[in-house]
C-alpha positions in Angstrom: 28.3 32.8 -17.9 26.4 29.9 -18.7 29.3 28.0 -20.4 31.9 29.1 -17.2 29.1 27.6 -15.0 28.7 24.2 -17.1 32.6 23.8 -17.4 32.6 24.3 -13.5 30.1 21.8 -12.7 32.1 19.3 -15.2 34.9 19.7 -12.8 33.4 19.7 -9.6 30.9 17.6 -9.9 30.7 14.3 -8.5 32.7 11.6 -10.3 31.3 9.3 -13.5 29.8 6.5 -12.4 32.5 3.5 -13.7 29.9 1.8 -16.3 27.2 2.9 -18.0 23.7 3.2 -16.4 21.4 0.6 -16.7 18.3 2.2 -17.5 14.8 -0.3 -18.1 14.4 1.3 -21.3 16.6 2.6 -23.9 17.0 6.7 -23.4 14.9 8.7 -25.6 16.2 11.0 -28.9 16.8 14.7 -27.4 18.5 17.7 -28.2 20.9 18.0 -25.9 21.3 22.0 -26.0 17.7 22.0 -25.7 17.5 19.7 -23.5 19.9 22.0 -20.8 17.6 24.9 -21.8 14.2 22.9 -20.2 16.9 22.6 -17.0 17.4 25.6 -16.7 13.3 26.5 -17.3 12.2 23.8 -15.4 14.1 25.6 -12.3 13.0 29.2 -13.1 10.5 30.7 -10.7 9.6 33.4 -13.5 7.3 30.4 -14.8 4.8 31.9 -12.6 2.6 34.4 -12.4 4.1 36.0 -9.3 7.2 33.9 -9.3 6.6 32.0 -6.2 6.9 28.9 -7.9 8.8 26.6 -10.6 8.4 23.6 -12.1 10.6 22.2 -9.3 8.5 23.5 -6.8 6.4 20.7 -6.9 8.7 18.1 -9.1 11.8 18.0 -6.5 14.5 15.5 -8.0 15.3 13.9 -4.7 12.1 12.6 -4.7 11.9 11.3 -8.2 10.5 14.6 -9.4 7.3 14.9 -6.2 7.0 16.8 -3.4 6.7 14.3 -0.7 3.2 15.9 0.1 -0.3 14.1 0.6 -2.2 16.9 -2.0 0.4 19.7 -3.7 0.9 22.9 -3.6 -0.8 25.6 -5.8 -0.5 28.8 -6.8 -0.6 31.8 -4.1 -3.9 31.5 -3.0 -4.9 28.1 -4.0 -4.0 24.8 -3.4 -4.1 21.6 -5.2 -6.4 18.5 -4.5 -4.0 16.0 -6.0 -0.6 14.2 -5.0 2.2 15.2 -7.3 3.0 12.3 -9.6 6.5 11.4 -10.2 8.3 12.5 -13.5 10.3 9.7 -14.0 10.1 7.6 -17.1 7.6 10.1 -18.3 8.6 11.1 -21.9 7.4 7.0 -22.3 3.8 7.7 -21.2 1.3 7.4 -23.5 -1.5 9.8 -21.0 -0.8 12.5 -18.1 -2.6 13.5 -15.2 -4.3 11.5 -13.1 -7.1 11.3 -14.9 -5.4 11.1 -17.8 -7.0 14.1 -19.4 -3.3 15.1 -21.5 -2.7 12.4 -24.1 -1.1 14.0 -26.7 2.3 14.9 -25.9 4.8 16.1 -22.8 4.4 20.0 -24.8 0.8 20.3 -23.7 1.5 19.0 -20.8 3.7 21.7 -19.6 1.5 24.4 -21.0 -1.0 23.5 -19.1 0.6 23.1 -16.1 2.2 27.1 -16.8 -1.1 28.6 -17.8 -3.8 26.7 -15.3 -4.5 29.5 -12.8 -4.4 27.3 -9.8 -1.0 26.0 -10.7 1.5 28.2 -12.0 -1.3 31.0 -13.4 1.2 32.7 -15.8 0.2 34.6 -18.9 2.4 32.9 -22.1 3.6 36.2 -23.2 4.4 37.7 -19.8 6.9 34.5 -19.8 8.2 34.9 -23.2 9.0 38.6 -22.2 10.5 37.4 -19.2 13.0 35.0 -20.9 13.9 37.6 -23.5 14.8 40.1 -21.0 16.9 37.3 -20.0 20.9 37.5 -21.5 21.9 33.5 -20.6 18.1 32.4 -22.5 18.8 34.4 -25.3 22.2 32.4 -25.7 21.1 29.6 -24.6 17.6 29.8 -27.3 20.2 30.4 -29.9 22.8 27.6 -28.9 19.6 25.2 -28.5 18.8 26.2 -33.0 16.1 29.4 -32.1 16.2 32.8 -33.0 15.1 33.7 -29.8 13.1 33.2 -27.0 9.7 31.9 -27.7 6.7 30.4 -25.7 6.7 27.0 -28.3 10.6 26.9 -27.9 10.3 26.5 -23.8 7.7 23.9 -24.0 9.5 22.3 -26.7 12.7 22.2 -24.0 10.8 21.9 -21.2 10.1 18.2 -23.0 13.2 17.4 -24.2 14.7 18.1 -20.3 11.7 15.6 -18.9 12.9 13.1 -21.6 16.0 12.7 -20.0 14.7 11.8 -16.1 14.6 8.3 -16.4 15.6 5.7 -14.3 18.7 3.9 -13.5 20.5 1.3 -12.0 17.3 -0.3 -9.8 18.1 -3.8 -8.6 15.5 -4.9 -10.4 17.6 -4.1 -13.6 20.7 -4.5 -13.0 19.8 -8.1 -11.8 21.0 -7.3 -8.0 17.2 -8.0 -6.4 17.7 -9.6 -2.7 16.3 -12.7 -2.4 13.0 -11.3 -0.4 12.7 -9.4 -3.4 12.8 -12.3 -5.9 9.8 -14.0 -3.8 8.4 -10.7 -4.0 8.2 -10.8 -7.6 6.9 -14.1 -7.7 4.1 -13.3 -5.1 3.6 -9.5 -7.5 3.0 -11.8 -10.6 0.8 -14.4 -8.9 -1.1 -14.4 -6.1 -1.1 -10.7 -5.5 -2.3 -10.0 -8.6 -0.5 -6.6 -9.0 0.8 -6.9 -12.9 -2.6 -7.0 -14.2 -2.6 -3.6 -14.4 0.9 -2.7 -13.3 2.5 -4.2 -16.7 5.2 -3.6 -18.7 8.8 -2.3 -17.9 7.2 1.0 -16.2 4.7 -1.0 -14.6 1.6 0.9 -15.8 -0.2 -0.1 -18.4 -1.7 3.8 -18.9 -5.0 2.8 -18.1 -7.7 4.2 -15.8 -9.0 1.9 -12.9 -11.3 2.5 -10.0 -9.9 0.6 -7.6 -11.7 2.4 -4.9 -9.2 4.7 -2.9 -11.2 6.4 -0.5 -11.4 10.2 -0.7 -8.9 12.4 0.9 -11.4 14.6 3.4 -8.8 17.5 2.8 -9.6 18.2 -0.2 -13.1 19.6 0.9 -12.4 20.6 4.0 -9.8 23.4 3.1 -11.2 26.0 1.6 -8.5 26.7 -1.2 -7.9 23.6 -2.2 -12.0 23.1 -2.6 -11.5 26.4 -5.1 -9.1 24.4 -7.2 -11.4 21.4 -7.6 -14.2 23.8 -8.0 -12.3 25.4 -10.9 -11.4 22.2 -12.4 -14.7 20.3 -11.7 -16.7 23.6 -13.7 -14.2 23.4 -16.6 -14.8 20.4 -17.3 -18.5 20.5 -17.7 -19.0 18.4 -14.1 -22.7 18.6 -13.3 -23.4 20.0 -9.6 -19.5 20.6 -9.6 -20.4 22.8 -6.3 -22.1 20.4 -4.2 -19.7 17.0 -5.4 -17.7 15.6 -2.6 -15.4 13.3 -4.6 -12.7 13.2 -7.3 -14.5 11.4 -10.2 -10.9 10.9 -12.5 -11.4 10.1 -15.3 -15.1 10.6 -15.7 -14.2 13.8 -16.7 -12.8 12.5 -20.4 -15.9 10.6 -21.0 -19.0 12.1 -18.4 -19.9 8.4 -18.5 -21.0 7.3 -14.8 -19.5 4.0 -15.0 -16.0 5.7 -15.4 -16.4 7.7 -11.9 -13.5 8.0 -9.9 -11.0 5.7 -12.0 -7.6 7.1 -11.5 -4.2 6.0 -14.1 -2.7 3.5 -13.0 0.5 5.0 -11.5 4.2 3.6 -12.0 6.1 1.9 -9.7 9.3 2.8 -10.4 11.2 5.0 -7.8 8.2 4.4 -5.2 10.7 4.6 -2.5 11.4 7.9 -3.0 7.7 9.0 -4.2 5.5 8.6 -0.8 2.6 9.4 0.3 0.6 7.4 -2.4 -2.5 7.4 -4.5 -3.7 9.9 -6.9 -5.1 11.3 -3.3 -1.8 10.6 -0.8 -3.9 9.1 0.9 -1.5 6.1 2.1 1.8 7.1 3.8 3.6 3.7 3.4 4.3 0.8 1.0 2.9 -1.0 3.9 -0.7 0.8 4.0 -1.0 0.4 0.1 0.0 -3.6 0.4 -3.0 -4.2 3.3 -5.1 -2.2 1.3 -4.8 -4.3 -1.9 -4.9 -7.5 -0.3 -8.1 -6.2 1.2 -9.1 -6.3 -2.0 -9.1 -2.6 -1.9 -11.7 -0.2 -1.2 -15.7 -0.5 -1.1 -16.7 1.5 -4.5 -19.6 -0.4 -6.0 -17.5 0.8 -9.7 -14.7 -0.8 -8.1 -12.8 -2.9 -10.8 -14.3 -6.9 -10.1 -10.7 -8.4 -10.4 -9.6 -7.1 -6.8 -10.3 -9.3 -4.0 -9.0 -10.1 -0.8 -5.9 -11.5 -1.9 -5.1 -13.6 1.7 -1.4 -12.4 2.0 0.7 -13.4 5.1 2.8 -10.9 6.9 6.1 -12.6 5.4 4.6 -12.4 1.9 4.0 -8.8 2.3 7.4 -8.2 3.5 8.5 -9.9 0.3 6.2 -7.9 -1.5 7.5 -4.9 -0.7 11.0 -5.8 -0.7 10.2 -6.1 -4.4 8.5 -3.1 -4.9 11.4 -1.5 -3.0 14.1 -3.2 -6.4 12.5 -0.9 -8.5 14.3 2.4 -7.4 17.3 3.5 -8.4 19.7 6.3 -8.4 18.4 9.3 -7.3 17.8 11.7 -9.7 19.4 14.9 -7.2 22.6 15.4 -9.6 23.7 18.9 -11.3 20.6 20.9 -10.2 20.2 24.2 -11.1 19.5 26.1 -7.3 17.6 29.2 -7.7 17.8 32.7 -5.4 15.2 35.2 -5.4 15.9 39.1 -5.2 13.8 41.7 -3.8 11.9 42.3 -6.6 10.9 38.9 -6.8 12.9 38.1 -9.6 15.0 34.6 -10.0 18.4 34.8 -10.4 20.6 31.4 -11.0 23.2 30.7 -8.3 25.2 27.8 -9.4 25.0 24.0 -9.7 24.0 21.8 -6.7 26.9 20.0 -6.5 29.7 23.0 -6.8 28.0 25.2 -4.1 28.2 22.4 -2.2 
């Protein structure tokens, strides 16, 4: 089934592009086969608990792997009191989260994100029972060099598939950047200030800031999303975790005050697909997040002391974002698995994207 359904969407798919991508970075060493079995999982609604929700829930690839959501969903009878970051370029990170609390590898990563109860609340060996009951896993474990279904073999494929989301053919790469945008640059590495911390090719450099984002009120004034924080915030050994009214990052790595609400820097890579931004989605618009930095960003007295009013004129702005807007590329909503549910709840695999449609 699996291999009529791969030959199928080779030759209905859309067309090769003519030349190779250009990607910022050179791809990253995957097993293919295991590789198309994290596609497959990362699609799977049997990932949680009660199989309301995948991976892709949350992570949708036409919006560079987010949800398009101020705070994200949860689990069935929670919800989240953070924005869904964007997958792209992440098998380069060197931290997850927004707080960066994951910093070992893209395989914890995914566990927690299965296991957590407020997120996908699902039992290890429930799901490894699940995929073995499974006839295409059980081919496709084999194909992919394991005997058979195991929880360390998804999460090992559930990497491998996020190693291949990268990004390809942005402007800013394939040296097609509108003239707006090449002022923009110059006005992003200047006066604006903005590659002190967005660095590199992924424009992150990993790090935590505080550059004081105000709170989003949400987050305490709905009840289930105050259960996940509460959850979280006790976990992690947060003193008065029931009576805080803020998201204090990565303070919860180091319980050192002076590290209260600082926040990875995010990348900006795809952002046009990625809004509402901030760890919080607090902004809507590129626009909202420019005024806000060259306000010299919010009024935290742990803000970082680099950001100041940085005196931008509307036509710099525009440039600003023009530039911003040259580093998004493709989108990444090609040969997705699509995903039907029976009346027991169960998923069951439809076909590829692009041949149902």
């Amino acid at each position: 089934m699996f291999l009529r359904i791969l030959v199928s969407a080779m030759l209905l798919g859309a067309p090769a592009l003519a030349a190779e991508p250009v990607t910022p970075e050179a791809p990253l060493v995957v097993d293919e086969a295991r590789a198309e079995l994290g596609k497959r999982l990362f699609y799977d609604y049997r990932l949680s608990g009660d199989t309301s929700l995948s991976c892709s829930s949350c992570h949708q690839p036409d919006k560079a792997f987010t949800d398009g959501l101020p705070l994200s969903a949860a689990y069935s009878g929670a919800a989240h009191f953070r924005n869904t970051p964007t997958l792209a370029n992440t098998g380069y990170r060197k931290a997850w989260m927004h707080d960066g609390r994951l910093g070992t590898n893209l395989n914890d990563t995914a566990r927690e994100m299965i296991t957590e109860t407020y997120l996908m609340n699902l039992d290890m060996r429930i799901m490894q029972e699940r995929l073995k009951q499974d006839p295409v896993y059980v081919e496709m474990f084999k194909a992919a060099g394991m005997s058979e279904p195991s929880n360390g073999g998804a999460r090992n494929a559930l990497m491998d598939f996020m190693k291949t989301i990268q990004s390809q053919n942005a402007p800013y790469d394939t040296g097609t950047m509108s003239d707006a945008a090449k002022r923009g640059q110059v006005i992003f590495e200047g006066k604006g200030q903005c590659a002190a911390c967005h660095s590199g090719i992924r424009f992150t450099d990993d790090q935590p800031h505080n550059t004081g984002v105000p709170d989003n009120p949400e987050i305490w004034a709905d009840p289930e999303r105050h259960s996940a924080f509460v959850t979280y915030a006790k976990f992690f050994g947060v003193p008065n975790y029931m009576n805080i009214r803020e998201d204090l990052g990565a303070y919860i790595q180091t319980h050192r005050d002076e590290t209260r609400r600082s926040f990875l820097t995010p990348t900006l890579r795809e952002l046009t697909y990625t809004a509402p931004y901030m760890h919080n989605g607090i902004f809507a618009t590129l626009e909202e997040v420019v005024d806000f930095y060259d306000a010299g960003g919010g009024s935290d007295p742990l803000k970082d002391s680099r950001l100041k009013p940085l005196g931008l004129v509307p036509s710099e702005k525009a440039d600003l974002i023009a530039f911003l807007e040259s580093l998004s590329g493709d989108s990444f909503d090609t040969d997705t698995y699509i995903w039907r549910k029976d009346d027991y709840g169960y998923a069951l695999i439809d076909d590829w994207r692009n041949v149902q449609n």
